[in-house]
N, CA, C and O of each residue as an XYZ file, in Angstrom:
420
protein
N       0.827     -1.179      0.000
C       0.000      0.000      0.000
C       0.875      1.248      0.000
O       2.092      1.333      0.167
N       0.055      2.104     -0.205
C       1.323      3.524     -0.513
C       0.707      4.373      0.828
O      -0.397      4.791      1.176
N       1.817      4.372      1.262
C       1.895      5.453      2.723
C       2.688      6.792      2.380
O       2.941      7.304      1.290
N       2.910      7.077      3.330
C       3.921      8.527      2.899
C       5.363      8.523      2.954
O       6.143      9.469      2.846
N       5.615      7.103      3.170
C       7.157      6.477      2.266
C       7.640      6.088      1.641
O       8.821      5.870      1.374
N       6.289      5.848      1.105
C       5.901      5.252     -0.538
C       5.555      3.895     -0.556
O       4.723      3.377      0.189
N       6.316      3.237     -1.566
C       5.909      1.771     -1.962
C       6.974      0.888     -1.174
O       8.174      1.163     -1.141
N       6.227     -0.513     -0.366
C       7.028     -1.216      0.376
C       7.379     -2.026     -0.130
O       6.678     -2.557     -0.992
N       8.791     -2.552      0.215
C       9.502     -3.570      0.130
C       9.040     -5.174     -0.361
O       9.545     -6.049     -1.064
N       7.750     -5.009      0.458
C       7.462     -6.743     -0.181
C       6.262     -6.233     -1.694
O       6.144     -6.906     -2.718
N       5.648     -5.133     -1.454
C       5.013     -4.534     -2.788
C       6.319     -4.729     -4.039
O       6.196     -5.429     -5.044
N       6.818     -4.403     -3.891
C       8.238     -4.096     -5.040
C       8.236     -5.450     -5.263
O       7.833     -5.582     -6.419
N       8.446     -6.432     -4.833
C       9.017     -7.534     -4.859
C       7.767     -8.795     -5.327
O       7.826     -9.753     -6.098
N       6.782     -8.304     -4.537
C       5.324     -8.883     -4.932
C       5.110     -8.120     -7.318
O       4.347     -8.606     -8.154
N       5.938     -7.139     -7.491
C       5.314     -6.688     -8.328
C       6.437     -7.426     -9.275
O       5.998     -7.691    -10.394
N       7.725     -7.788     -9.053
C       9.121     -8.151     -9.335
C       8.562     -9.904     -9.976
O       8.678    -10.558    -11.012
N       8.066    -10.027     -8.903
C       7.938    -11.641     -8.859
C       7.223    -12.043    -10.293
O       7.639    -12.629    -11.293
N       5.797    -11.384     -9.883
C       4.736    -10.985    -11.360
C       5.645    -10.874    -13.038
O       5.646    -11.535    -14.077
N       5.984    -10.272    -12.787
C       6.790     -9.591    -14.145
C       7.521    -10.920    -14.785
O       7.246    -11.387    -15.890
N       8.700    -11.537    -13.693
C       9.213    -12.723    -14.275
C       8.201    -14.207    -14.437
O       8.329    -15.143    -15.226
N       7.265    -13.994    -13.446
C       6.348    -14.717    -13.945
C       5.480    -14.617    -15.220
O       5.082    -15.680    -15.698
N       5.192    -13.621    -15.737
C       4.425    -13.097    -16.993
C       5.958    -13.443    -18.578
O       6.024    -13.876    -19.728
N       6.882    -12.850    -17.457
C       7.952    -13.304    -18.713
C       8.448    -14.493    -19.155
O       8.762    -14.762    -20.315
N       8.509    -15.204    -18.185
C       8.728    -16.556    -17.688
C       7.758    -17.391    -18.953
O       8.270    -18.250    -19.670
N       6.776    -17.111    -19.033
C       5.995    -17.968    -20.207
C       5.875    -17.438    -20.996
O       5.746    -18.172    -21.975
N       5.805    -15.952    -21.338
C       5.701    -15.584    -22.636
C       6.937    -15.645    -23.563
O       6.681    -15.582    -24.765
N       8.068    -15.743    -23.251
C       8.607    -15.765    -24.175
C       8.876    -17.110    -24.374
O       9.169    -17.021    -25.566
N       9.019    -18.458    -24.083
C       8.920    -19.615    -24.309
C       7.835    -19.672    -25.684
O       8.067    -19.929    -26.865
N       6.960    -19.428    -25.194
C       6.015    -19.231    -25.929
C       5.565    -18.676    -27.304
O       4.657    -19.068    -28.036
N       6.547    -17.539    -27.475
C       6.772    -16.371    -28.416
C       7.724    -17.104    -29.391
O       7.376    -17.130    -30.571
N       8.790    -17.653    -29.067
C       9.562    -18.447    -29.540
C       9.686    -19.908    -30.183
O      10.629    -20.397    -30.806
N       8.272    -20.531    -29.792
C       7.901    -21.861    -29.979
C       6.837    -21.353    -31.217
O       6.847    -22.004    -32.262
N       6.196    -20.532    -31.125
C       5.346    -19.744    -32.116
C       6.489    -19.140    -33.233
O       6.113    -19.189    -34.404
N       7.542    -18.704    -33.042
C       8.166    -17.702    -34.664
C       8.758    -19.241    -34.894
O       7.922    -19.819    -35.589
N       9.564    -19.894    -34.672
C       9.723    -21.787    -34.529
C       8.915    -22.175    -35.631
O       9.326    -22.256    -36.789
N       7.585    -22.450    -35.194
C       6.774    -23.227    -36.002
C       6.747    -22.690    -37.179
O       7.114    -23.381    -38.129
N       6.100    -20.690    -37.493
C       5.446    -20.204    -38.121
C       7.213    -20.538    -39.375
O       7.043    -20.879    -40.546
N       8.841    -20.322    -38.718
C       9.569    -20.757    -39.952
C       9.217    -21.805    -40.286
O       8.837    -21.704    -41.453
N       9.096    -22.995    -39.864
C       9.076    -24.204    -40.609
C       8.062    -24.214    -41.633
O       8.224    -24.346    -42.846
N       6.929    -24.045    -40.942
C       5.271    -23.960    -41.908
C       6.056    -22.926    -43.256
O       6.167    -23.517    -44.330
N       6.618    -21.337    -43.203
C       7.062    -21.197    -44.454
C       8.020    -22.050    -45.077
O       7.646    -22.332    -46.215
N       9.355    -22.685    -44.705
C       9.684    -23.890    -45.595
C       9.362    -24.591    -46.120
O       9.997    -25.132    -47.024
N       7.949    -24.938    -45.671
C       7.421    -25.916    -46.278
C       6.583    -25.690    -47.214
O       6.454    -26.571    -48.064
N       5.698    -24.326    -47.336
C       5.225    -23.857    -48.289
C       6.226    -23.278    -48.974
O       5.618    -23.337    -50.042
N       7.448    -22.667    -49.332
C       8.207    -22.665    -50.010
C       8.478    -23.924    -50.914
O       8.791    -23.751    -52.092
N       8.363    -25.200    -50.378
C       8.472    -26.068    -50.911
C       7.339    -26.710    -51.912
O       7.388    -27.075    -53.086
N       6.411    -26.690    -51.035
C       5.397    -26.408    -51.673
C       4.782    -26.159    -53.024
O       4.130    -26.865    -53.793
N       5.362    -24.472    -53.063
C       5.479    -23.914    -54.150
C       6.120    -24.098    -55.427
O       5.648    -24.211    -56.558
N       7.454    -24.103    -54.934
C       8.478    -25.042    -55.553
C       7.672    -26.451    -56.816
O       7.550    -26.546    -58.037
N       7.368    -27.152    -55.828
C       6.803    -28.263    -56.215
C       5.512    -27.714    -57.494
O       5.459    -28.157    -58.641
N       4.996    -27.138    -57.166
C       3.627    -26.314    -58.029
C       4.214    -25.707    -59.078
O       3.620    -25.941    -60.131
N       5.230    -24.960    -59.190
C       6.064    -24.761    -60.732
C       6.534    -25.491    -61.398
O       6.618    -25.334    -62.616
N       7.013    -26.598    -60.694
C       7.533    -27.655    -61.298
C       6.517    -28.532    -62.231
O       6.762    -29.144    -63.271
N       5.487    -28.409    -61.622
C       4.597    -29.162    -61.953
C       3.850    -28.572    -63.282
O       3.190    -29.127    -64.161
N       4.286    -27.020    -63.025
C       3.164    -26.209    -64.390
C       4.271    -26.489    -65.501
O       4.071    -26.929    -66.633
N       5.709    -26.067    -64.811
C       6.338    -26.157    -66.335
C       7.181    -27.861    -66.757
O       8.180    -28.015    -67.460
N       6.329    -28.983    -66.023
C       6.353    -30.120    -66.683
C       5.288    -30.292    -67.760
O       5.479    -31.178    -68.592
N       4.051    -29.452    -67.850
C       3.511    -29.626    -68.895
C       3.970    -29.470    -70.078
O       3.561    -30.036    -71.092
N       4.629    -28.882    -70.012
C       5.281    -28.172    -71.364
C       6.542    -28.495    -71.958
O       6.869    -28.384    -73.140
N       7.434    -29.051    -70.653
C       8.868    -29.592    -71.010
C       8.977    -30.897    -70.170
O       8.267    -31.292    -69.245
N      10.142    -31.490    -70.795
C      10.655    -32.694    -70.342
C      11.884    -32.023    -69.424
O      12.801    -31.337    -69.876
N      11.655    -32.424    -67.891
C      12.651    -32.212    -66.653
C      12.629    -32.951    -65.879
O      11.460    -33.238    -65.621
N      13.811    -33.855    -64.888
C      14.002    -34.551    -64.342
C      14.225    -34.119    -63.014
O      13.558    -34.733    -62.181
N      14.988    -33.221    -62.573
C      15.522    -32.604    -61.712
C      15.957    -30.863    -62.279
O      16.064    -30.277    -63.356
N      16.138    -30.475    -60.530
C      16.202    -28.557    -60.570
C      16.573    -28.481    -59.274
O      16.809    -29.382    -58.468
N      16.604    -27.003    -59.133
C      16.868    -26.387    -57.968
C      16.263    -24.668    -57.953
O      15.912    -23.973    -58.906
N      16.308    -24.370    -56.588
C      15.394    -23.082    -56.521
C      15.767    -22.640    -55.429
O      15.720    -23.160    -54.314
N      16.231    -21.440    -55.832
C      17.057    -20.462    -54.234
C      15.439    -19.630    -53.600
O      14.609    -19.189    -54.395
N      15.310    -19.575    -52.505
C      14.305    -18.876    -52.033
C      14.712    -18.125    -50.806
O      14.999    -19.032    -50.024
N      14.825    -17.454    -50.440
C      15.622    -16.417    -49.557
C      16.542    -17.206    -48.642
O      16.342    -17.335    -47.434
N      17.972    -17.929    -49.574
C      19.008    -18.004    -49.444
C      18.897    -19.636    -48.946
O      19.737    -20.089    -48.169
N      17.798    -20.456    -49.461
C      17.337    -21.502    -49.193
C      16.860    -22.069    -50.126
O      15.880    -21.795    -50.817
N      18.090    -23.492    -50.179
C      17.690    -24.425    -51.916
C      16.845    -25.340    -51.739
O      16.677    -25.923    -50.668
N      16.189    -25.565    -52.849
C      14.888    -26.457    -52.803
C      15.271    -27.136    -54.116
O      15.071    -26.740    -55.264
N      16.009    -28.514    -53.582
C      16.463    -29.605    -55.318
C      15.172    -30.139    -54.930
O      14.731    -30.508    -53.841
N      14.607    -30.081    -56.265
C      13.455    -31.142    -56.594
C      14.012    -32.199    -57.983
O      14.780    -32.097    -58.939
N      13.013    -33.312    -57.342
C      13.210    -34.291    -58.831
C      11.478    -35.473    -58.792
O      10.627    -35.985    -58.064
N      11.901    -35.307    -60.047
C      10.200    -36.095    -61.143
C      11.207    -37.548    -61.601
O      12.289    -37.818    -62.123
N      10.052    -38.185    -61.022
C      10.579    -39.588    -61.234
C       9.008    -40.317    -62.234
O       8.743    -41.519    -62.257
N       8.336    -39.423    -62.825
C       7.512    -39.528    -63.831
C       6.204    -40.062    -63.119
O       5.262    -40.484    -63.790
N       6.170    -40.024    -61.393
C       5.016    -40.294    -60.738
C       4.600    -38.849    -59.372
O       3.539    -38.514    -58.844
N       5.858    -38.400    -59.251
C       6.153    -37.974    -58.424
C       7.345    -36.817    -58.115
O       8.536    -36.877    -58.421
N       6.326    -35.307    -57.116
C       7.703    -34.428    -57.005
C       7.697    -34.638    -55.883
O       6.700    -34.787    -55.176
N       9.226    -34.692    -55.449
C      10.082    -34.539    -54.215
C      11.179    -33.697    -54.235
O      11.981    -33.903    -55.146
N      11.469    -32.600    -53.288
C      11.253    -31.110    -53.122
C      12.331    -31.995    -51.553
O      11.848    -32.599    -50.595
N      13.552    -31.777    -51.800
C      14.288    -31.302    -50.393
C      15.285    -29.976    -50.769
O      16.002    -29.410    -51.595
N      14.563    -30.000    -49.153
C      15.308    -28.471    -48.462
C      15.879    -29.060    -46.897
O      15.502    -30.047    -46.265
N      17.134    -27.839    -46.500
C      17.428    -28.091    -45.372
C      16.976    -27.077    -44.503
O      16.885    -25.905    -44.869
N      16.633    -27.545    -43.150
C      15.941    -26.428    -41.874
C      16.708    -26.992    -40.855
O      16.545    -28.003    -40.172
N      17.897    -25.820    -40.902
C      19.025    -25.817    -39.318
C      19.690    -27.340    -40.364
O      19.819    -27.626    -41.555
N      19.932    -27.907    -39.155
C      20.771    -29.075    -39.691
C      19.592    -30.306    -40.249
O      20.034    -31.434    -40.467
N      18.637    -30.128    -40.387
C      18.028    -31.155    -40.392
C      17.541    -31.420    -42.352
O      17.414    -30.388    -43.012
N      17.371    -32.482    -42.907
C      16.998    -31.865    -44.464
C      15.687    -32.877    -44.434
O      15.461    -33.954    -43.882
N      15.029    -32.103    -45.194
C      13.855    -32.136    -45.175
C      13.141    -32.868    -46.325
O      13.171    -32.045    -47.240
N      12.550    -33.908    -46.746
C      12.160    -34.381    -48.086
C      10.340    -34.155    -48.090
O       9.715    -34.869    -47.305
N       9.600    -33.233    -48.916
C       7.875    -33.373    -49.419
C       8.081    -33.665    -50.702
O       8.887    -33.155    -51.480
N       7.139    -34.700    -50.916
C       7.036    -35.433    -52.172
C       5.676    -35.055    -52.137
O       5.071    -34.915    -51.074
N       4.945    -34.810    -53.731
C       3.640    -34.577    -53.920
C       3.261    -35.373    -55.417
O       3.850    -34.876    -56.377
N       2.486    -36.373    -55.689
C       2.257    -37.344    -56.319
C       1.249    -36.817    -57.441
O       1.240    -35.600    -57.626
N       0.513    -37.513    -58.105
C      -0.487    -37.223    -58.881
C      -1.591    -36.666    -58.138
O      -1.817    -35.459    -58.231
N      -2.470    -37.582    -57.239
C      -3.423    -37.171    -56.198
C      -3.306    -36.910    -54.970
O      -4.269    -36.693    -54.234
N      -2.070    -36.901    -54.599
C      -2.292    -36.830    -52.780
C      -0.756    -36.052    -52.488
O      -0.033    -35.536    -53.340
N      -0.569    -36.128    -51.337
C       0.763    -35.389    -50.738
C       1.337    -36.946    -50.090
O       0.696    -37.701    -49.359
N       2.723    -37.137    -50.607
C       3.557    -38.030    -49.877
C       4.396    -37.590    -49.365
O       5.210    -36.992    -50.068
N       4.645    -37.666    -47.764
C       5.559    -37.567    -46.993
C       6.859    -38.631    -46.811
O       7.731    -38.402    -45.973
């Protein structure tokens, strides 16, 4: 409570506590969220990738490619059933394959 010495000692500390508690999860949180939201764009990058490939197989005969997307390669290759589209995220590399009708993982 505020007296005429102001704010007390366990107030400060009651308000201290709060703060790292509020911080304490939000940024876990904040971070597990920008996390996901990169991967989900890699993968629609890939995605995409895969969807050009696919428009300009109508038209030409291609086996394999590659595609820089903000400083991130995406080799794809047509094995005459199927595109498969790897990229790497951190150390890990990543393979989406997308078929005639469906999405293969």
């Amino acid at each position: 409570m505020l007296n005429n010495k102001g704010i007390s000692f366990a107030e400060t500390l009651l308000t201290a506590v709060i703060l790292f508690i509020l911080a304490g999860t939000l940024i876990p949180f904040t971070y597990h969220l920008k996390e996901t939201l990169y991967n989900q764009k890699l993968e629609l990058h890939a995605s995409e990738t895969a969807l050009e490939v696919a428009k300009r197989l109508q038209t030409e005969s291609l086996k394999s490619g590659k595609k820089t997307i903000e400083q991130i390669d995406y080799h794809w290759t047509y094995d005459g059933q199927k595109i498969c589209v790897t990229y790497r995220n951190g150390d890990d590399e990543k393979i989406k394959c997308i078929g005639r009708k469906e999405e293969i993982y």
